[in-house]
C-alpha positions, 0 to 999 in steps of 0.5 A: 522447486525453484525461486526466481533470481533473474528478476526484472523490475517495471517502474521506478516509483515508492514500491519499485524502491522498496522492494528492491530495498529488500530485494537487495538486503536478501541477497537478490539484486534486479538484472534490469529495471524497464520504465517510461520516467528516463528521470527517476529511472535513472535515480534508480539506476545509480541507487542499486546500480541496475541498468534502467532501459526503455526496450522491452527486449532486454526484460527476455529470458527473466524468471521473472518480471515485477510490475511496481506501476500504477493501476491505469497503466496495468490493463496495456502493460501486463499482456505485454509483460506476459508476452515476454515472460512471468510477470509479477504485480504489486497491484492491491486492486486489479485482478492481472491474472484475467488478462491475456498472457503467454507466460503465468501472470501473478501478484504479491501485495505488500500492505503498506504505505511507501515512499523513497524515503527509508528503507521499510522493514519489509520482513513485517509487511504482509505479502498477499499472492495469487497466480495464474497456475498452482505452479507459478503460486508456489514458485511465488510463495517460496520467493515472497517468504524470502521477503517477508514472515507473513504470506498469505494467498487471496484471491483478487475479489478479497484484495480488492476489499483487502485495500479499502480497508488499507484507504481507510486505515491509512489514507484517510487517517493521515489526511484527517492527521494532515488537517489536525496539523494545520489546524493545530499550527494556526491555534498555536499548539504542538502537534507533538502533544498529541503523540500520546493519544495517538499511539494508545488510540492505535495501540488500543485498536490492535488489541481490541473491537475499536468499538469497544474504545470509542470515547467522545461527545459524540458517543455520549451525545453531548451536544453542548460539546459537539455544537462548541466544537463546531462554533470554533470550526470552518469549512472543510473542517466542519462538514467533517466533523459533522460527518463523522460525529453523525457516523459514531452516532449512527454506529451507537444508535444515538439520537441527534 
């Protein structure tokens, strides 16, 4: 069977770029890259060398299409891709293959977090693949364990599940991280003293229930803790750290 190689990437944004990162380190290189941003499509023109065009046109006769856009943008683009020819999406949450489509339709999920910034090593990055047909998933299979060692089939109800948990363990983590950093610049303290304590909190995680290794006054209900905490805390810092704290508590069936 075989994999593609005329391959047509659709937009320009952090996950065009780091596909076609890894694209290009396997040996493939985009034959045109289609968007609605002339600007970073025009950086990504000169960083791979790839022609950046606005005419649908130009992505005819591709073996395939590969839609790095955002989710809004999926419920018009995807029926006219599929017009055209194969499409691909990286979408986590919308499911492409009950839209309208002349060509099969599919979705090969990286489960990361990406910017433009240096290239990921994108050999690690679970790859999770639908499609529209038995036989565009095979075809979708044996490319994306060209990309990557795990590869696993989900269907769309499970990848939407897939990428809460993706928001929790990601975004909402580095958000709390975000507000850490700036609270720990206004106290004076080194946030680089913390690394420790992340790295085992994460390491911890992987290797066991992260039930199993809460810690803290919240857990224990120590409440001449929780309440000191709170004394040196403002909004939004306080609500949540209340928030949370209830949570571990709820979790462990503590009283307030």
């Amino acid at each position: 069977m075989k994999s593609f190689q005329k391959i047509g990437i659709v937009g320009s944004g952090n996950v065009a770029v780091q596909l076609t990162n890894a694209l290009v380190a396997n040996g493939i290189k985009p034959i045109v890259c289609y968007g609605r941003n002339t600007k970073s499509g025009a950086e990504f023109s000169k960083q791979f060398d790839v022609p950046f065009t606005q005419d649908l046109s130009e992505l005819e006769g591709l073996d395939v299409i590969i839609a790095c856009v955002s989710d809004d943008a999926l419920a018009t683009l995807i029926p006219q891709l599929a017009s055209i020819c194969p499409v691909l999406s990286t979408s986590g949450t919308v499911d492409v293959c009950a839209f309208e489509h002349q060509f099969p339709i599919g979705v090969m999920y990286p489960l990361q977090t990406m910017t433009k910034t240096a290239a990921l090593p994108f050999q690690s990055i679970p790859l999770f693949i639908e499609a529209s047909d038995s036989t565009f998933l095979a075809e979708i299979s044996i490319f994306a364990n060209k990309l990557a060692d795990t590869v696993i089939e989900m269907n769309a109800e499970q990848r939407k599940k897939l990428h809460v948990v993706g928001v929790f363990v990601n975004n909402f983590t580095n958000h709390l991280l975000d507000l850490m950093q700036d609270f720990s610049s206004e106290n004076q303290l080194d946030f680089q003293w913390f690394a420790p304590l992340l790295n085992e909190t994460v390491a911890k995680a992987l290797k066991n229930p992260a039930k199993n290794n809460q810690t803290g006054p919240a857990k224990r209900n120590d409440q001449a803790t929780i309440q000191a905490h709170e004394a040196q805390l403002e909004e939004p810092l306080l609500s949540i750290y209340r928030t949370i704290t209830k949570s571990i508590q709820q979790r462990f069936q503590t009283n307030d």
